[in-house]
N, C-alpha and C positions, 0 to 999 in steps of 0.2 A: 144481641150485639153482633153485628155484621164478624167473620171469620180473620177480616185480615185486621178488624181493629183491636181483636182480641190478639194478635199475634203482634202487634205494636206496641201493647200495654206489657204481653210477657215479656217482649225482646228489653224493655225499660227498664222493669223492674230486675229484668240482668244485670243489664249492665249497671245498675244502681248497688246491687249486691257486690259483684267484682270490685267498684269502686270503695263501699266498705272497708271492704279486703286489706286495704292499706291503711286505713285505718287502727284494724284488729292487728294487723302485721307487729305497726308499731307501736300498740301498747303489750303485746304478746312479748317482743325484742326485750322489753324490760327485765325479764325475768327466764325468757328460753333462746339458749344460744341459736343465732341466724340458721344454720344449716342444719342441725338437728330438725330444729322447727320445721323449714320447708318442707324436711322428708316425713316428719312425721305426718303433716297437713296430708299428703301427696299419697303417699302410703294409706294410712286411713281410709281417704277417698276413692284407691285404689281398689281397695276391699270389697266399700259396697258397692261400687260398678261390677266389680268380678258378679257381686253375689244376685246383681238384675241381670247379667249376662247370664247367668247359670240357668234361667226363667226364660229366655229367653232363644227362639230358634235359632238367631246367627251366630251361636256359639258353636255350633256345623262347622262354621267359615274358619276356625282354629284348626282341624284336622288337613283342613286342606292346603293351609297355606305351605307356600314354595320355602325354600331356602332363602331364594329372594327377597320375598316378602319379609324374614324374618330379621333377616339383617335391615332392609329398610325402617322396618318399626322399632327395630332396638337403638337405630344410631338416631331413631327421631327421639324414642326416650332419653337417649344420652343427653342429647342436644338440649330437647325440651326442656324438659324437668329435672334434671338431674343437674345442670350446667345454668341455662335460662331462669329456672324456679330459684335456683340454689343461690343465684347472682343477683334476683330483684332481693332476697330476704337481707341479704348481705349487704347489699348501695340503703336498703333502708336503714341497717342498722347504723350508717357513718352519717349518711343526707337525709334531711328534709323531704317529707314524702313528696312535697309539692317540682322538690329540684327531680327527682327520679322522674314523676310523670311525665314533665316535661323532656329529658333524654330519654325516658323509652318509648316516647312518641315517635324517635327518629328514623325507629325499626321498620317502620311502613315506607318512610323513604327508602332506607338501606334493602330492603324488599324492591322495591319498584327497581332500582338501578342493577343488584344482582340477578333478579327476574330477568331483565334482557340478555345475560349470559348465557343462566344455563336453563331458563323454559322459556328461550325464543321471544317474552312478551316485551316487545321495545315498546318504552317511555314515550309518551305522544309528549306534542308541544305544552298541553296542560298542565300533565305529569311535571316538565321539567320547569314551568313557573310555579308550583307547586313546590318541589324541592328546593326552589329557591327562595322564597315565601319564607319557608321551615324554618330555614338555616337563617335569614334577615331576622326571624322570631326570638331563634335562639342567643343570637348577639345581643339583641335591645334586651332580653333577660337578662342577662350574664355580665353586660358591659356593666364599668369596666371590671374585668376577669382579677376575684380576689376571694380563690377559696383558699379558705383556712386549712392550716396543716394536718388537723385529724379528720378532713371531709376527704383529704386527698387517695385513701383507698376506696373509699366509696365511687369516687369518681372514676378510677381505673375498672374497678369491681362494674360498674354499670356500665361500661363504653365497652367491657369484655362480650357485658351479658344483651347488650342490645345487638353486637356482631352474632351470637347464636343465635338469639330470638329469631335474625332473620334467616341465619341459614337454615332453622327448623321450621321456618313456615316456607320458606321456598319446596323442604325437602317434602313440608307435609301435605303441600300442596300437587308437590309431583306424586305422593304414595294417593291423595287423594282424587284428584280428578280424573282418574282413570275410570272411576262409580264401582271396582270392581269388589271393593271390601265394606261391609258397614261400619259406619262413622264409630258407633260403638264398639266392635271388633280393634279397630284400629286404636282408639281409646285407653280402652281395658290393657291390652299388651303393652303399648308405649309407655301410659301413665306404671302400670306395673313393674317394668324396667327401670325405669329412671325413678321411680319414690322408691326401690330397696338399693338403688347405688347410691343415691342421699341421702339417704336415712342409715346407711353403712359407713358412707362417710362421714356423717355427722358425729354418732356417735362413735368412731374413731378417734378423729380428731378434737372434741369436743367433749367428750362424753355423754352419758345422759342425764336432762339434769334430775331433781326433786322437784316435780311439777305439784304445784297446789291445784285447789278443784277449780280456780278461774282460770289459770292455764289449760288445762284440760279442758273447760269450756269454752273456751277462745279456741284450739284447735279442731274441737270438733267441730263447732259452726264452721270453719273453713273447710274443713274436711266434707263435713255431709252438706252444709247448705251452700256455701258459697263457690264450693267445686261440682262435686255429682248432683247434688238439684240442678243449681246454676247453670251447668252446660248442658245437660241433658236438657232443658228446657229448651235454651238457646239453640242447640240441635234443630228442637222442634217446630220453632220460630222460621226456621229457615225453609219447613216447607212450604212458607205463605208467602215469607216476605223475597223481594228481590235481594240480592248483592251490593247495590245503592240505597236499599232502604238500610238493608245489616249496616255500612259502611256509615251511614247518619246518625244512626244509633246509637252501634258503638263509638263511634266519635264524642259523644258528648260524657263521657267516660273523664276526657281532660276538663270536662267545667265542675264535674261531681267532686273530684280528687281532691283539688284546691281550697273548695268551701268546706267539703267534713274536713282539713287539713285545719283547717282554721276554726273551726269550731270545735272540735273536737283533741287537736291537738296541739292548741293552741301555737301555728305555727303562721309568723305574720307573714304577710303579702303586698310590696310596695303597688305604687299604680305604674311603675316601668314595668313591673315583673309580671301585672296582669297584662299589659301590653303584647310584652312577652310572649307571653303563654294565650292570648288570640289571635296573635299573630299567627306564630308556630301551629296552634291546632287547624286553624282554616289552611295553613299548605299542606300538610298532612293527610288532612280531611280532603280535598283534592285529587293527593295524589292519589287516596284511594280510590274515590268516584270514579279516575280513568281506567280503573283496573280494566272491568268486563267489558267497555269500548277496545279496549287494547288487545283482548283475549280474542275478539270476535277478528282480529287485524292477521 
């Protein structure tokens, strides 16, 4: 099997895993309080990345890093994981997985628009029928606007956390595209940061609970497979595939969501709301495509 089709099929079954993810999220929620949970996931995952970096030569690139650098990677952990992780476990525990998908899909908008501030990349004409696409999606879901009173922190809770999402990938996009740290380096420290500040505050605020062995099994699979497999793989993927192929990929991430939403968690799906949520994903999907047109500008 030719190289790049092999790196098709693993970038797939990623992003098929991640989509899980929300799956496991919310049958995990049942029984482990939202933030505890994230951190524990994150932490976990933390570990055995540490322990393939230990094996591995770019763990060098730790001695050297600047002051700089360090502060960069820890307000990317803040950001990330610790704020962004700790606010999707939180919108699932109030919302419908399939209502989250679709608002943390906005984050790639909300990306593209802050992107032209502070790294230069201004929004082509695509981009911006793209972002309006998004938002035409999100109305015909949504119309007419009638969330119930205990969805209404989840709603807050997710509009917080899709403002980080993007200001962690703008930030991790500036710590990244410099080429000058490995993708793992950068990884290891962030996710390490940000899973013992959630998982400190979890258990704070929260305590820790009395986890049975399917609780515990439900985190680990998040932890080892659907995190440090998952993105170590994806990592991989990306020495083959283009930016626009990643960008195809992961996009179909919003058709995965929906259907294990529904079969799985038996949560319904009118035909306005699939509407909705084709709509929303193709402007989305869009506005990423113009990314590395826009990069080259």
């Amino acid at each position: 099997m030719p190289p790049h089709t092999i790196a098709v099929l693993q970038a797939l079954i990623v992003v098929f895993l991640w989509a899980t993810s929300w799956v496991f999220v919310k049958i995990g929620l049942q029984d482990i309080p939202p933030v505890t949970f994230a951190g524990l996931r994150y932490f976990i995952a933390f570990l055995s990345l540490a322990v393939v970096l230990a094996f591995n030569e770019s763990k060098r690139e730790i001695r050297a890093l600047s002051k700089r650098d360090w502060i960069g990677f820890l307000l990317l952990g803040l950001l990330f994981y610790a704020v962004t992780q700790g606010a999707i476990f939180v919108a699932l525990a109030y919302l419908p997985a399939v209502t989250v998908n679709l608002l943390w899909s906005f984050s790639s908008v909300l990306v593209a628009i802050l992107g032209a501030t502070w790294l230069a990349e201004r929004p082509t004409i695509m981009q911006w029928a793209g972002i309006a696409l998004a938002i035409i999606g999100a109305v015909i879901y949504f119309y007419p606007v009638d969330i119930p009173q205990n969805q209404t922190i989840g709603v807050i809770v997710a509009f917080f956390g899709i403002l980080t999402n993007a200001l962690s990938s703008i930030l991790g996009r500036d710590v990244n595209r410099s080429l000058k740290h490995n993708p793992l380096v950068v990884t290891v420290v962030s996710m390490g940061a940000g899973s013992i500040l959630l998982l400190a505050a979890g258990v704070t605020v929260e305590g820790f609970p009395a986890l049975r062995l399917g609780g515990w099994g439900v985190i680990l699979w998040l932890a080892l497979v659907n995190t440090a497999f998952a993105f170590t793989l994806w990592n991989h993927t990306l020495r083959t595939l283009s930016a626009v192929e990643s960008s195809i990929i992961n996009g179909t991430m919003m058709i995965w969501i929906p259907i294990l939403a529904v079969l799985f968690l038996e949560e319904t799906v009118t035909a306005k709301e699939i509407v909705g949520l084709v709509v929303t994903g193709l402007g989305t999907l869009i506005v990423q495509l113009r990314k590395p047109i826009a990069n080259k500008d």
